[in-house]
N, C-alpha and C positions, 0 to 999 in steps of 0.2 A: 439368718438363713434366707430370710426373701430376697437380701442385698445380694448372695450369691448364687441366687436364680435369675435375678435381671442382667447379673453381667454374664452368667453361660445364654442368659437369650442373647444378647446384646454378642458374644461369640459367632451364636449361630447364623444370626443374622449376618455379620460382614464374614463368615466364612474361615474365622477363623480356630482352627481346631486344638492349636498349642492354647490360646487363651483359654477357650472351654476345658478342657484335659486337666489344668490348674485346680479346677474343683474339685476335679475328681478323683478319686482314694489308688493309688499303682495297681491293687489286684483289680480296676473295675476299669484300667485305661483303655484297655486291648480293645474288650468289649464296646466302651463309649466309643472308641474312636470308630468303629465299625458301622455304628447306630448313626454317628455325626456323617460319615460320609454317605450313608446311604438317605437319609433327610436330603443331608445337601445336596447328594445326584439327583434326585427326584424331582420331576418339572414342575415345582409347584411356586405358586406367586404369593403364599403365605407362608411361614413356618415360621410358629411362636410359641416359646415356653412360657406356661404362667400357672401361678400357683392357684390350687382349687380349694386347697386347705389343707391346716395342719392337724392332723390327726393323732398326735402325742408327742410329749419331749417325756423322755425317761434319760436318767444316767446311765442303762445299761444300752440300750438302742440306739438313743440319738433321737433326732426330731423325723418322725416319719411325717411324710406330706404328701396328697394329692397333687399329683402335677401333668397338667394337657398339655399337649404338642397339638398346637390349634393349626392346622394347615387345609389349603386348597389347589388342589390341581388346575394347573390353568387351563382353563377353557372349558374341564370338564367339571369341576364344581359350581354347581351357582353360589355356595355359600358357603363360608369354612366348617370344615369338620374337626371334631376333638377326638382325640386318641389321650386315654387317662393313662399315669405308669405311679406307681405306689413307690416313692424313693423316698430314701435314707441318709441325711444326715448326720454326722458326727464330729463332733467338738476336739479341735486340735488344739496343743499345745501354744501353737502360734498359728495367728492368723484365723483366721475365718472357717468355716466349718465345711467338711468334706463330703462329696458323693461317696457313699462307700456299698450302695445298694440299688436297686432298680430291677422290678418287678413290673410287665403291663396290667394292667387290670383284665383281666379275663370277663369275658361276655360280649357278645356284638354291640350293646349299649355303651360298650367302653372301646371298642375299634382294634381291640388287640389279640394277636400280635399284626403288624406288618410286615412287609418283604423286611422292611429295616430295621425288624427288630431280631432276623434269624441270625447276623453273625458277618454273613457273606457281602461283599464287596456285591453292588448294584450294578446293573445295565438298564439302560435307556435307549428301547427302539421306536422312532417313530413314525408315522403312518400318514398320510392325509386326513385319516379323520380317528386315528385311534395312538395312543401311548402305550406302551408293552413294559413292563417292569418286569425283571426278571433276574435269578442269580448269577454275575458272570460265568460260573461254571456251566448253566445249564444255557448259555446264550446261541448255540447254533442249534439247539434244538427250538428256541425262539424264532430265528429265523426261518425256519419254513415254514412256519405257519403265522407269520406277520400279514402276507398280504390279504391268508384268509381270513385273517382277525381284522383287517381293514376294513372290506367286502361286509364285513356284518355289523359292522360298526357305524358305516356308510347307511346301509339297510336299515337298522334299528332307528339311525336320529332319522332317517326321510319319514319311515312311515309310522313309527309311534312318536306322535307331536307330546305326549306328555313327560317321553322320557328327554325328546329334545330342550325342552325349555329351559334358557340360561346354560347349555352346554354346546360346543360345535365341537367337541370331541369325546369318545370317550377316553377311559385309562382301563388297563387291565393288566391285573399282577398277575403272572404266571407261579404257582408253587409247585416244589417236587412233592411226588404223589406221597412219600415217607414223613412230611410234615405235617401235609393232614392227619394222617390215620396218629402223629404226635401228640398234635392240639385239639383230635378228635374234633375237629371241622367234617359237614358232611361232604359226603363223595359219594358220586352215581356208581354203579355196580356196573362190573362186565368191560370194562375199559383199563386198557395194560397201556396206556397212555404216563410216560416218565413225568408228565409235567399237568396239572389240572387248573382250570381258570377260577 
């Protein structure tokens, strides 16, 4: 199982989505391939899978394991971040053992979910001093509020020197407001705004 975690990173890494997808079990392709390109769209100068630990082999399961998606935004992270996902391997016939599962670990301590892990195809707006993520469906409702998202992004690194340190930009995922009240993430009251930061 670890041999086919190094070569989906070793995928992810040159970009390529038919080699990764090989891992992974037909009912869970749709899905990965969605989670791959939304990684891959994202401006970030790390994106690495690696195993955190195996957490059981059963004959009825498969090998469940801890697995990060260690990534950094460029410019805006000083240092990478880990995003955990609880996935599920199972032993084939032939060949090597498949993706047939994938769960994020729930809690801000574990980074999940992300824009890439809702399903929807990414956009990428960017700013002089800020990244905008957001779902191509909801992307012109993006757009008019990019330059205000600049403007405060601007604002924030000039004059709080602690948020600036090791960043010359931010990043900001845009979600539609129905995924929060989903994932029960909190949200300010009183605001019929389609899209929350």
């Amino acid at each position: 199982m670890h041999e086919v975690l190094l070569a989906m990173d070793d995928a992810l890494q040159a970009g390529a989505v038919e080699a990764y997808l090989a891992h992974v079990a037909p009912e869970l392709q749709d899905r990965q391939r969605a989670w791959f390109d939304g990684v891959s769209a994202a401006p970030l100068e790390m994106r690495q899978l690696r195993l955190d630990g195996v957490v059981s082999r059963t004959p009825t399961e498969g090998t469940v394991a801890h697995v990060g998606l260690r990534h950094q935004f460029s410019g805006a992270d000083p240092v990478p971040v880990l995003q955990q996902y609880r996935w599920v391997f199972a032993a084939t016939e032939q060949g090597p053992p498949l993706l047939v599962d994938s769960r994020g670990r729930n809690g801000e301590f574990f980074g999940h979910p992300q824009l890439w892990d809702l399903g929807e195809e990414l956009a990428v707006l960017t700013g002089h001093r800020v990244d905008v993520l957001v779902q191509r469906s909801r992307m012109a409702d993006a757009e008019t509020i990019l330059d205000t998202l600049d403007r405060a992004a601007e604002t924030s690194l000039t004059e709080l020197s602690w948020l600036a340190q090791g960043r010359d930009r931010l990043v900001v995922q845009l979600v539609p407001a129905e995924v929060l009240e989903e994932h029960g993430w909190p949200e300010s009251s009183g605001s019929s705004l389609p899209l929350k930061v």
